[in-house]
Structures are given as C-alpha cells and as structure tokens.
mmCIF file of the N, C-alpha and C atoms, coordinates in Angstrom:
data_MODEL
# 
_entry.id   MODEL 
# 
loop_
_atom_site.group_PDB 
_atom_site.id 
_atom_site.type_symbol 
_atom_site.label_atom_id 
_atom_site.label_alt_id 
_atom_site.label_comp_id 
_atom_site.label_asym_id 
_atom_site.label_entity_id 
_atom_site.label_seq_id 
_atom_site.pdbx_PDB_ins_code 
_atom_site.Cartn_x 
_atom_site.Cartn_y 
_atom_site.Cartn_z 
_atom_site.occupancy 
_atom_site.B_iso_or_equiv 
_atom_site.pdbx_formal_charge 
_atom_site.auth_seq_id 
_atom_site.auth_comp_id 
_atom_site.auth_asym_id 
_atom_site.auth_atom_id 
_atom_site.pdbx_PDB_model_num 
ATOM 1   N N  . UNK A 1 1  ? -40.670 -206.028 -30.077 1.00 0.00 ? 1  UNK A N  1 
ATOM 2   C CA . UNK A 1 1  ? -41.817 -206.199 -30.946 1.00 0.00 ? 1  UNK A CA 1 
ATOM 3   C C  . UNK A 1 1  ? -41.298 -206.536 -32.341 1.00 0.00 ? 1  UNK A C  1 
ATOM 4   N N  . UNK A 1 2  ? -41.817 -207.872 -33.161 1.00 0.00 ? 2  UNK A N  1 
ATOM 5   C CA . UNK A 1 2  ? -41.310 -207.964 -33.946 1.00 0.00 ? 2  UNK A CA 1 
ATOM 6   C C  . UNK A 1 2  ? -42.616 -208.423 -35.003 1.00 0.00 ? 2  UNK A C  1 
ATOM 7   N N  . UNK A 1 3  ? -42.458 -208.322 -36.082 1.00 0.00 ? 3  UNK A N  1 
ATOM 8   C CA . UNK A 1 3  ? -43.985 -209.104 -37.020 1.00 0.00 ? 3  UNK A CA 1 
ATOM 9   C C  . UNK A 1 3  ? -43.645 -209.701 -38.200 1.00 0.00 ? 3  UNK A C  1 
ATOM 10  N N  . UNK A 1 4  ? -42.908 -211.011 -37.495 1.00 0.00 ? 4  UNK A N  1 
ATOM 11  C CA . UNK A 1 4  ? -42.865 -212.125 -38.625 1.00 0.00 ? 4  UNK A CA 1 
ATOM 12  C C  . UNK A 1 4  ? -42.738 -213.547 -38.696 1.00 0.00 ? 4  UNK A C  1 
ATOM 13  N N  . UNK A 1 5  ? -42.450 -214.434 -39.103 1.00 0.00 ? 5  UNK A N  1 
ATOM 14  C CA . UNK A 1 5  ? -43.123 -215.932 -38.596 1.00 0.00 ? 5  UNK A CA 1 
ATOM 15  C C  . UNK A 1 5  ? -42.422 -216.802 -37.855 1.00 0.00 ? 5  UNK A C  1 
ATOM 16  N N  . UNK A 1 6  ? -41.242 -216.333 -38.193 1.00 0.00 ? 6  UNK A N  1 
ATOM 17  C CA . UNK A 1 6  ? -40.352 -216.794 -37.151 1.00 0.00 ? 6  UNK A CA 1 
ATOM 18  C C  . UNK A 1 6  ? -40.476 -216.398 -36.023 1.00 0.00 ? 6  UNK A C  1 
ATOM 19  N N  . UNK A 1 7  ? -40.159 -214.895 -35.739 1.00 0.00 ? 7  UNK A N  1 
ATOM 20  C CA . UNK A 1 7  ? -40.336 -214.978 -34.841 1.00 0.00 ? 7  UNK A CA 1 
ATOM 21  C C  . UNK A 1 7  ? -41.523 -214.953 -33.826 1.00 0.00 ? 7  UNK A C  1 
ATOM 22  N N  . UNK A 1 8  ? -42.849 -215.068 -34.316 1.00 0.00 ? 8  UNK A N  1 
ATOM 23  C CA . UNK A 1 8  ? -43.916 -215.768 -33.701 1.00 0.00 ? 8  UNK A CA 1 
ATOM 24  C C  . UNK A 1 8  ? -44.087 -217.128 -33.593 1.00 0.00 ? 8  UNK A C  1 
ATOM 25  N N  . UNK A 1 9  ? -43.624 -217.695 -34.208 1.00 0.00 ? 9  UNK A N  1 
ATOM 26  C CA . UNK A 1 9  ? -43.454 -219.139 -33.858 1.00 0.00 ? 9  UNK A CA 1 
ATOM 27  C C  . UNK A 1 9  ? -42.426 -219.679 -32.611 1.00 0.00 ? 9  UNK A C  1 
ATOM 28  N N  . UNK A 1 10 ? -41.030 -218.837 -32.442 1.00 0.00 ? 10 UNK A N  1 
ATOM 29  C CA . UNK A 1 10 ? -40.135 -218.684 -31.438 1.00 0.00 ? 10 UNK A CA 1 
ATOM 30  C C  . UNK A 1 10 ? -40.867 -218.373 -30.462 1.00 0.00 ? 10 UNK A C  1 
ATOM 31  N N  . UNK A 1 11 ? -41.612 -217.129 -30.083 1.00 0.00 ? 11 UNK A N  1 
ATOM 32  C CA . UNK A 1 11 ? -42.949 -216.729 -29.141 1.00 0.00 ? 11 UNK A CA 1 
ATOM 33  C C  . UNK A 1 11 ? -43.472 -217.630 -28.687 1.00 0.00 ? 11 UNK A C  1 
ATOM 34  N N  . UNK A 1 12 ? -44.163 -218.403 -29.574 1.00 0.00 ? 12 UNK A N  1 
ATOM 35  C CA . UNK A 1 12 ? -44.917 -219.289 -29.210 1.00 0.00 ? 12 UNK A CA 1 
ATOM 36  C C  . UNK A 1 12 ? -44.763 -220.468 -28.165 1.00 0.00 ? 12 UNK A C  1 
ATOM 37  N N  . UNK A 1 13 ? -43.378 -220.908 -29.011 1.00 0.00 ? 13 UNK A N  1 
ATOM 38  C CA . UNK A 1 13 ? -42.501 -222.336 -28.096 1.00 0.00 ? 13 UNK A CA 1 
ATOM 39  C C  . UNK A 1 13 ? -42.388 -221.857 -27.210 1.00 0.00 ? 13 UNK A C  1 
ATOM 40  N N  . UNK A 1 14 ? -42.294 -220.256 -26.542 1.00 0.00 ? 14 UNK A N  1 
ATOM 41  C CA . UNK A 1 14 ? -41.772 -220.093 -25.416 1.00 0.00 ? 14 UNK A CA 1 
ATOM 42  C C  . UNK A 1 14 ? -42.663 -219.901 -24.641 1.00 0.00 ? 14 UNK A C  1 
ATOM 43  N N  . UNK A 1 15 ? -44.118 -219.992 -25.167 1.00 0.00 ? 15 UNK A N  1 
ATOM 44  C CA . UNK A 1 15 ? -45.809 -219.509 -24.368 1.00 0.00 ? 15 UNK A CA 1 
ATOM 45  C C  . UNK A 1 15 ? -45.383 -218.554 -24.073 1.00 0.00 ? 15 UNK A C  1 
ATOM 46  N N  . UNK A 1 16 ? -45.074 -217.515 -24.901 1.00 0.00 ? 16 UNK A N  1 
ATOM 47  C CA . UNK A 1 16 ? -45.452 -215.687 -24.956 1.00 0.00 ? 16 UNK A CA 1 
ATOM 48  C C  . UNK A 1 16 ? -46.364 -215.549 -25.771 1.00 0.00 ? 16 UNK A C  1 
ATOM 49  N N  . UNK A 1 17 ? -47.334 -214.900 -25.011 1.00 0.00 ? 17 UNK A N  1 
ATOM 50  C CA . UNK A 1 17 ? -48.401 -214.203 -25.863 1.00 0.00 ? 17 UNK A CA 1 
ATOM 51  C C  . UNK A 1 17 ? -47.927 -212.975 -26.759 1.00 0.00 ? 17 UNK A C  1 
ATOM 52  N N  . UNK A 1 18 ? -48.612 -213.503 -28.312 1.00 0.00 ? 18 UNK A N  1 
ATOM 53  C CA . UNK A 1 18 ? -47.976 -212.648 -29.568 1.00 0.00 ? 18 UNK A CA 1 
ATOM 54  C C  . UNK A 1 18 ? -49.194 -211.961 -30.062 1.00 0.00 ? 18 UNK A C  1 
ATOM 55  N N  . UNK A 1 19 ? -48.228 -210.881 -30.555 1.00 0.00 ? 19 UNK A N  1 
ATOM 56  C CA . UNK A 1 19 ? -49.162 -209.615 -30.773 1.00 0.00 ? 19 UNK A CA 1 
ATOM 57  C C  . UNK A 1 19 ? -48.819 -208.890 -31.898 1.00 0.00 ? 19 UNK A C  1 
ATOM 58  N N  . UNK A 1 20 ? -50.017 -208.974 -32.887 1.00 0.00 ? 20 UNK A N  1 
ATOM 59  C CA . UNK A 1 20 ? -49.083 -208.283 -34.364 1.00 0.00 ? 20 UNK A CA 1 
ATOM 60  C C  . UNK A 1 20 ? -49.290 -206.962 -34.656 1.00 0.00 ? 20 UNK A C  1 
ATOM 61  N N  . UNK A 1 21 ? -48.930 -206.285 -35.282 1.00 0.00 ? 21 UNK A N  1 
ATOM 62  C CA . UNK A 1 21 ? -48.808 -204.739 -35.759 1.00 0.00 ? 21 UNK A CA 1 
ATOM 63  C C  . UNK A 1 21 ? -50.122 -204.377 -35.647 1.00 0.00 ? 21 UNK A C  1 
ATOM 64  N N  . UNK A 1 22 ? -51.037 -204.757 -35.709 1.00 0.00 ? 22 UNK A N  1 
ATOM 65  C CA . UNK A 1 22 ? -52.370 -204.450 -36.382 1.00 0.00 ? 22 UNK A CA 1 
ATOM 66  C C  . UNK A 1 22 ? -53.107 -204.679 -34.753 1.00 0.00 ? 22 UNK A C  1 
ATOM 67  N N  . UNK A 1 23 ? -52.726 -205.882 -34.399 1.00 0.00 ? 23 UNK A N  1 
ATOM 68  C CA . UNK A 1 23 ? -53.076 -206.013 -33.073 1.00 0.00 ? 23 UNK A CA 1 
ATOM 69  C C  . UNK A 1 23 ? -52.371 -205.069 -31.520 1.00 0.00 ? 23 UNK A C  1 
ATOM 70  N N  . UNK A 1 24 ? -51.520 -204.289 -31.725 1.00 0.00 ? 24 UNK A N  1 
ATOM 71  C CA . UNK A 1 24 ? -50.738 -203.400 -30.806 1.00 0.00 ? 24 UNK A CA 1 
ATOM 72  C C  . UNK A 1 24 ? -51.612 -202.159 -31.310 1.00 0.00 ? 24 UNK A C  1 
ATOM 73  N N  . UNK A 1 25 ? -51.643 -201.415 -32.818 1.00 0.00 ? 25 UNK A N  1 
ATOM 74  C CA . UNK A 1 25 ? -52.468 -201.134 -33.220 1.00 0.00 ? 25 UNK A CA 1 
ATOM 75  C C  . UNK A 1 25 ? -54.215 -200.449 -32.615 1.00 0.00 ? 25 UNK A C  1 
ATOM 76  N N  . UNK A 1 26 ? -54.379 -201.702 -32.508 1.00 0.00 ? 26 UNK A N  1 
ATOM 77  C CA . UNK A 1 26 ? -56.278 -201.574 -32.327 1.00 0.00 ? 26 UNK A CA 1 
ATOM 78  C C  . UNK A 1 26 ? -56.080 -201.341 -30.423 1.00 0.00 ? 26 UNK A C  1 
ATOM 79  N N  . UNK A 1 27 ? -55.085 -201.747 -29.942 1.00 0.00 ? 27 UNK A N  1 
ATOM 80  C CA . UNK A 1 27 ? -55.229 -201.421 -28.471 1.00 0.00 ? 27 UNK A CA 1 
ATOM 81  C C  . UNK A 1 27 ? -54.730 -200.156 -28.228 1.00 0.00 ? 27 UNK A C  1 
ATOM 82  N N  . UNK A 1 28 ? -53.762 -199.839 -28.984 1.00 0.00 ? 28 UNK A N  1 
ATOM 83  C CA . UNK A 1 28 ? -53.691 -197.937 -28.752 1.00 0.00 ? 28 UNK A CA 1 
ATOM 84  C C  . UNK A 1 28 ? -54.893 -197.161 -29.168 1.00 0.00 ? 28 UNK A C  1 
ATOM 85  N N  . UNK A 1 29 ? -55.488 -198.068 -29.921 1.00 0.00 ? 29 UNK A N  1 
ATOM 86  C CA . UNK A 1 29 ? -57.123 -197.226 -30.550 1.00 0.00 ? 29 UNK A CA 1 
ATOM 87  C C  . UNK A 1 29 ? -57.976 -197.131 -29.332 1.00 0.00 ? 29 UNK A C  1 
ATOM 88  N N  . UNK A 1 30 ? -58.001 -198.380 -28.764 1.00 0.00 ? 30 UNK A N  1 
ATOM 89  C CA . UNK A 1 30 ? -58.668 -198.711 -27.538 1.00 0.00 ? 30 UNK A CA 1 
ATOM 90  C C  . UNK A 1 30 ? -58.529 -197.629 -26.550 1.00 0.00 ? 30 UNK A C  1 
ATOM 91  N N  . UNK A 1 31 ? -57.360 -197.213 -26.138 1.00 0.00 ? 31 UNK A N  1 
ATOM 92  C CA . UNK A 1 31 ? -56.317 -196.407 -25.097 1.00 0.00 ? 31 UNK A CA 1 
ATOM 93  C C  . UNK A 1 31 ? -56.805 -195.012 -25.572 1.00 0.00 ? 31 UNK A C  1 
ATOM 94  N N  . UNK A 1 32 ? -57.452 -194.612 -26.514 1.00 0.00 ? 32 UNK A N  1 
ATOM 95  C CA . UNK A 1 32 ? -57.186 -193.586 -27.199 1.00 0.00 ? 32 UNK A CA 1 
ATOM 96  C C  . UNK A 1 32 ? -55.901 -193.073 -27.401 1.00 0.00 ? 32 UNK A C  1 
ATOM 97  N N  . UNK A 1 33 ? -54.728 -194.199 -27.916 1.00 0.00 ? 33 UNK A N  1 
ATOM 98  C CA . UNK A 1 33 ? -53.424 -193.068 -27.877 1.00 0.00 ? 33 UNK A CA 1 
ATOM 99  C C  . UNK A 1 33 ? -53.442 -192.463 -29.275 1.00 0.00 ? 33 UNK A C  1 
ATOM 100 N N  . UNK A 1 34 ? -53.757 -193.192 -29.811 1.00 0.00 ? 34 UNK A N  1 
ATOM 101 C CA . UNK A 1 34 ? -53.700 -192.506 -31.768 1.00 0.00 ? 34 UNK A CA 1 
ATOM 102 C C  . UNK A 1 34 ? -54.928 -192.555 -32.541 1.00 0.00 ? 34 UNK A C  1 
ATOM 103 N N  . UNK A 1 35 ? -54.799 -191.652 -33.513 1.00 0.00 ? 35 UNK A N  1 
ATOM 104 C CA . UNK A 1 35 ? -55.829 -191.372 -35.063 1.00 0.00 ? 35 UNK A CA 1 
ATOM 105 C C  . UNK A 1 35 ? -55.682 -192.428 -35.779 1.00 0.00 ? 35 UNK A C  1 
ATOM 106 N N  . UNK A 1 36 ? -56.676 -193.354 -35.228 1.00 0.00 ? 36 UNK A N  1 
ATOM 107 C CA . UNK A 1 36 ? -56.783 -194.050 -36.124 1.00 0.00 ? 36 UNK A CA 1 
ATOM 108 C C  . UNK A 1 36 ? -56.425 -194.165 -37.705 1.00 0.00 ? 36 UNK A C  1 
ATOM 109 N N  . UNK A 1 37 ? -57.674 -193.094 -38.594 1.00 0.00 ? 37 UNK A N  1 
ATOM 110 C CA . UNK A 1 37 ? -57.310 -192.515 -39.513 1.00 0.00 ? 37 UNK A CA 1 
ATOM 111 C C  . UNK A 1 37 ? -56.096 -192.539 -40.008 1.00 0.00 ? 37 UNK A C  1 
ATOM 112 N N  . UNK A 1 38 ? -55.577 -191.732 -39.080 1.00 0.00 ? 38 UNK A N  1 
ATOM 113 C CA . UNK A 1 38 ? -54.078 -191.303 -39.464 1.00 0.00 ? 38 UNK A CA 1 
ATOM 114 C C  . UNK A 1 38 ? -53.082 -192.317 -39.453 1.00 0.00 ? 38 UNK A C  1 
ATOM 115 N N  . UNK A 1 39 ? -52.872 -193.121 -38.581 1.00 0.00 ? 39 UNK A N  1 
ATOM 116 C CA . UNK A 1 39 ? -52.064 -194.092 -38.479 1.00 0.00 ? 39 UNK A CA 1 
ATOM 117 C C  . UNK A 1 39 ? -51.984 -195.183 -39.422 1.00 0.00 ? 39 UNK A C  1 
ATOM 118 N N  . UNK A 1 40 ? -53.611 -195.600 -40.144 1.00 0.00 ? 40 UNK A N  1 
ATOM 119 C CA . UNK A 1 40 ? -53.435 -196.109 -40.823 1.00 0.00 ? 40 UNK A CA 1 
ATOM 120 C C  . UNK A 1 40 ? -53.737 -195.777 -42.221 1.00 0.00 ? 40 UNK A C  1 
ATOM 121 N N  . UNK A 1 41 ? -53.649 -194.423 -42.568 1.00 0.00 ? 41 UNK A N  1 
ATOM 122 C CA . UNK A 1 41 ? -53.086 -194.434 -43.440 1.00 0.00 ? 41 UNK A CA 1 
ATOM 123 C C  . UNK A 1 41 ? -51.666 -194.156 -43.929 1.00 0.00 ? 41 UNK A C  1 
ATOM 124 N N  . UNK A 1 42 ? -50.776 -193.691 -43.200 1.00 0.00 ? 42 UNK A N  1 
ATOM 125 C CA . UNK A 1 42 ? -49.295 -193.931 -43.100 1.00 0.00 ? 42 UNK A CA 1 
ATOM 126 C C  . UNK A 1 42 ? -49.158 -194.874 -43.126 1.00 0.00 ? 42 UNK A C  1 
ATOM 127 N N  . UNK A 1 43 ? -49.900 -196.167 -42.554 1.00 0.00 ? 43 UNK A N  1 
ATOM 128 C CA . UNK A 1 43 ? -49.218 -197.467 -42.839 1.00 0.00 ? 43 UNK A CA 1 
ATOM 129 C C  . UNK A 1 43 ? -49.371 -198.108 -43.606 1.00 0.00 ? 43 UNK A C  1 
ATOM 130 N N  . UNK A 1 44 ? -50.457 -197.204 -44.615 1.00 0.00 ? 44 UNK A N  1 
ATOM 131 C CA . UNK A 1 44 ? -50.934 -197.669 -46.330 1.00 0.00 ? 44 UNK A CA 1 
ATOM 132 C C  . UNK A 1 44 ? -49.657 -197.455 -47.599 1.00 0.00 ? 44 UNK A C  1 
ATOM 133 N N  . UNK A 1 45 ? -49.241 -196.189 -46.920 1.00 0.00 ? 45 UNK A N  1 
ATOM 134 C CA . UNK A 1 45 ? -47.865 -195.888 -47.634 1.00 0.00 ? 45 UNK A CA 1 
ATOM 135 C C  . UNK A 1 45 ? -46.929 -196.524 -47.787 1.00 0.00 ? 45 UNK A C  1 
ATOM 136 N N  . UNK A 1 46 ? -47.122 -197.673 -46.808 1.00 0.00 ? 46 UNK A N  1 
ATOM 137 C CA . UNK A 1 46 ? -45.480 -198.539 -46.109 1.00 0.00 ? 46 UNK A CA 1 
ATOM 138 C C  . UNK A 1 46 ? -45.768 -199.783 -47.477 1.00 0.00 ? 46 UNK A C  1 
ATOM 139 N N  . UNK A 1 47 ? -44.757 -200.847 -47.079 1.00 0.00 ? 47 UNK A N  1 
ATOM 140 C CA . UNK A 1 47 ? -45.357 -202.254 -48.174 1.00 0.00 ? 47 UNK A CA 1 
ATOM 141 C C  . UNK A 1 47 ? -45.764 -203.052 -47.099 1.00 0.00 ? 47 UNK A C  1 
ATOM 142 N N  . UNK A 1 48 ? -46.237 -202.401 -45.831 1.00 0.00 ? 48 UNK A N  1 
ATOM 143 C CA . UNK A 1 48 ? -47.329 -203.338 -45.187 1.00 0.00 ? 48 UNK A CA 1 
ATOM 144 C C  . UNK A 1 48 ? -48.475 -203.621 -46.008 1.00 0.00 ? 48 UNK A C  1 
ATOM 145 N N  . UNK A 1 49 ? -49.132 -205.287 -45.607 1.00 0.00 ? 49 UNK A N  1 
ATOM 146 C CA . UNK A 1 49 ? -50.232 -205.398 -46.579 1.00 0.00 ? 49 UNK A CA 1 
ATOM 147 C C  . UNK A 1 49 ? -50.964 -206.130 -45.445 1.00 0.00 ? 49 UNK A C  1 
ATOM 148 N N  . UNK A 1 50 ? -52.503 -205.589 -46.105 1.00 0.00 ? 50 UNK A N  1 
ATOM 149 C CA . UNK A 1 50 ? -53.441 -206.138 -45.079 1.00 0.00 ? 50 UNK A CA 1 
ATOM 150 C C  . UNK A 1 50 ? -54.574 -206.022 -45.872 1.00 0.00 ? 50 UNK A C  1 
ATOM 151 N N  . UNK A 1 51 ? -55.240 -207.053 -45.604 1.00 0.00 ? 51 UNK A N  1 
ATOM 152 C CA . UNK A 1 51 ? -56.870 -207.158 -46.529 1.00 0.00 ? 51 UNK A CA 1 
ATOM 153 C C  . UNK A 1 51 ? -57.857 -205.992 -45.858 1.00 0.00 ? 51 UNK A C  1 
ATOM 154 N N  . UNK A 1 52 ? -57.993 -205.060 -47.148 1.00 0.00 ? 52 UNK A N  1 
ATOM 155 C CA . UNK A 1 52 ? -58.884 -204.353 -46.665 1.00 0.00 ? 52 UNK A CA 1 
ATOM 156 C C  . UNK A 1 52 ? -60.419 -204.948 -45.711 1.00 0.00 ? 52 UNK A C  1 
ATOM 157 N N  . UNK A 1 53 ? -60.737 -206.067 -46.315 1.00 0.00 ? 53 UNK A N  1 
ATOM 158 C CA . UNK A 1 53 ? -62.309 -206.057 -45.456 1.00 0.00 ? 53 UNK A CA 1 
ATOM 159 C C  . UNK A 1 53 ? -61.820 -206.190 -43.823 1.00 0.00 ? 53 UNK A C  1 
ATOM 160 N N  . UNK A 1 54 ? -60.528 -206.532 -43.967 1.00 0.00 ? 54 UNK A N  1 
ATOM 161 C CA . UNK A 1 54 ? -60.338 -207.157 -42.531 1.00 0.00 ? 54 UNK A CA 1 
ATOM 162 C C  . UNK A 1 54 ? -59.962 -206.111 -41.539 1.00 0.00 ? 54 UNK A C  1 
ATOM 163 N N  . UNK A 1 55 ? -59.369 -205.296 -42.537 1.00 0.00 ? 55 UNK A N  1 
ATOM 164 C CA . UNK A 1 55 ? -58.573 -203.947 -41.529 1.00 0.00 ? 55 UNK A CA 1 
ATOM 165 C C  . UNK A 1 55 ? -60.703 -203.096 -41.442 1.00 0.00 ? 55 UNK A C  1 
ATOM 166 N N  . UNK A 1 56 ? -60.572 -203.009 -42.027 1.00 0.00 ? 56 UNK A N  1 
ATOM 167 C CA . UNK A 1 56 ? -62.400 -202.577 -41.634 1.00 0.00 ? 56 UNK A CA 1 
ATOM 168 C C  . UNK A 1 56 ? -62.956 -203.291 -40.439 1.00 0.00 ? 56 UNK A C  1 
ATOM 169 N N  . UNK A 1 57 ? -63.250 -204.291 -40.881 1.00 0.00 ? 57 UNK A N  1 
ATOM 170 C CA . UNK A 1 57 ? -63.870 -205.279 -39.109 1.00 0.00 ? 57 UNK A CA 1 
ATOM 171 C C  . UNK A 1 57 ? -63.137 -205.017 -38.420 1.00 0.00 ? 57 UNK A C  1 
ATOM 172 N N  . UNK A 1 58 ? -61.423 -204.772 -37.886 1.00 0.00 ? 58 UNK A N  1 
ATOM 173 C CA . UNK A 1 58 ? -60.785 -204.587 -36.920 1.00 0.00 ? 58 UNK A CA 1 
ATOM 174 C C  . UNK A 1 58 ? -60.876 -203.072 -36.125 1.00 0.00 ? 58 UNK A C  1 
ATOM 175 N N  . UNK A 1 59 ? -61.216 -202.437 -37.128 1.00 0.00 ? 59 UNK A N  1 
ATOM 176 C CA . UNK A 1 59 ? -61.029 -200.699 -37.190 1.00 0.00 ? 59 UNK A CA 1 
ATOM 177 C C  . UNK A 1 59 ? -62.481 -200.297 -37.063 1.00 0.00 ? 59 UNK A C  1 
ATOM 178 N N  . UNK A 1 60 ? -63.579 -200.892 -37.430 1.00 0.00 ? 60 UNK A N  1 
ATOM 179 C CA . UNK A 1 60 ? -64.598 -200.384 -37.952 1.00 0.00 ? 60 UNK A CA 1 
ATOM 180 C C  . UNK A 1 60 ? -65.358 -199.271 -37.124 1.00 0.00 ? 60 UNK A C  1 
ATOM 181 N N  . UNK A 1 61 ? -65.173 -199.337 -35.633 1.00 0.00 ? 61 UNK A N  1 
ATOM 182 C CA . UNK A 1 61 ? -65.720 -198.422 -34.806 1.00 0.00 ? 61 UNK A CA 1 
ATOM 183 C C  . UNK A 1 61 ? -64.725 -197.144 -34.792 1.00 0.00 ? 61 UNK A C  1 
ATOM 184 N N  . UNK A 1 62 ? -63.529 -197.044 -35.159 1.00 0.00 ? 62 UNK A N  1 
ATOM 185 C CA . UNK A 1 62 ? -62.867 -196.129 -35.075 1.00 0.00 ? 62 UNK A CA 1 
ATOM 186 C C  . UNK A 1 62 ? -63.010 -195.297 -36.817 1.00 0.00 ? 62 UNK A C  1 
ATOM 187 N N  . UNK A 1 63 ? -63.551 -196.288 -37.796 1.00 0.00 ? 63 UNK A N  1 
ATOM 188 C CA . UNK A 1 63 ? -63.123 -195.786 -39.483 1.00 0.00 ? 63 UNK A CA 1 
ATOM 189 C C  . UNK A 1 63 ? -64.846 -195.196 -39.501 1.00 0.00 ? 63 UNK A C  1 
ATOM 190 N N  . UNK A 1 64 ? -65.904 -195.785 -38.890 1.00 0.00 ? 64 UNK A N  1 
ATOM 191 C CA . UNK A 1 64 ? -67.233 -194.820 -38.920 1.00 0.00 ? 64 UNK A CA 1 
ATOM 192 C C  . UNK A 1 64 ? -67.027 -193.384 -38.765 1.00 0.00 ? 64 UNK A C  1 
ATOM 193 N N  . UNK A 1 65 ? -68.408 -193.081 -40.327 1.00 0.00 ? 65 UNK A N  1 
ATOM 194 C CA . UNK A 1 65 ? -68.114 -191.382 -40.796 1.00 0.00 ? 65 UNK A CA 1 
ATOM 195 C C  . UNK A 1 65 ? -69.365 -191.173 -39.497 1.00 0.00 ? 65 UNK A C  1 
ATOM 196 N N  . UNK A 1 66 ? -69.087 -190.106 -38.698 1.00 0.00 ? 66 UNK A N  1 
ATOM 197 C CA . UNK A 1 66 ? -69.462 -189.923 -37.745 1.00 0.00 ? 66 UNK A CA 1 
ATOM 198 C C  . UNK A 1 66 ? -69.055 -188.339 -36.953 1.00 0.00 ? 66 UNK A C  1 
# 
C-alpha cells in the first residue's frame, strides 16, 4: 500500500486497481473495523492533508452526531 503519484500511476499501467488512504479508510468504516472518529482524527495530527468538505461527504454517515 502506497499513496503517491507515482506510484499510482505505475498501478495503473499495470491495470491494478488503486486505492488511497482515505479510500482503504472508508472500507474499514464499512467493515466496522475502526472509530471512525478516532482514526481520523489521529490522522489530523499527521501532515496528511485532505479538504475538509470532502473528508465530510466521504465520512458523513460515520461523523453524524447521533
């Protein structure tokens, strides 16, 4: 697992289906393996960067106050 352009572009030429942090991510959410919550905010800490509105639409059923 790797998340960067090279090597998704290498992926690609080779027709492997690519899958980014955010996207491995939302399928353990799926799985119920992890806290949402939690996971991403540890990964707020990191110098990962991600547009908030977007991490919302991706997350949004798991980030509802509920």
């Amino acid at each position: 697992m790797i998340d960067d352009s090279a090597g998704r572009a290498e992926a690609r030429r080779r027709s492997l289906r690519v899958t980014g942090t955010l996207g491995v991510l939302r399928t353990a959410a799926e799985a119920g393996l992890i806290d949402v919550r939690d996971v991403l905010a540890r990964l707020a800490e990191t110098t990962f960067y991600v547009d908030e509105t977007f991490l919302q639409k991706l997350f949004d059923e798991w980030l509802k106050d509920g």
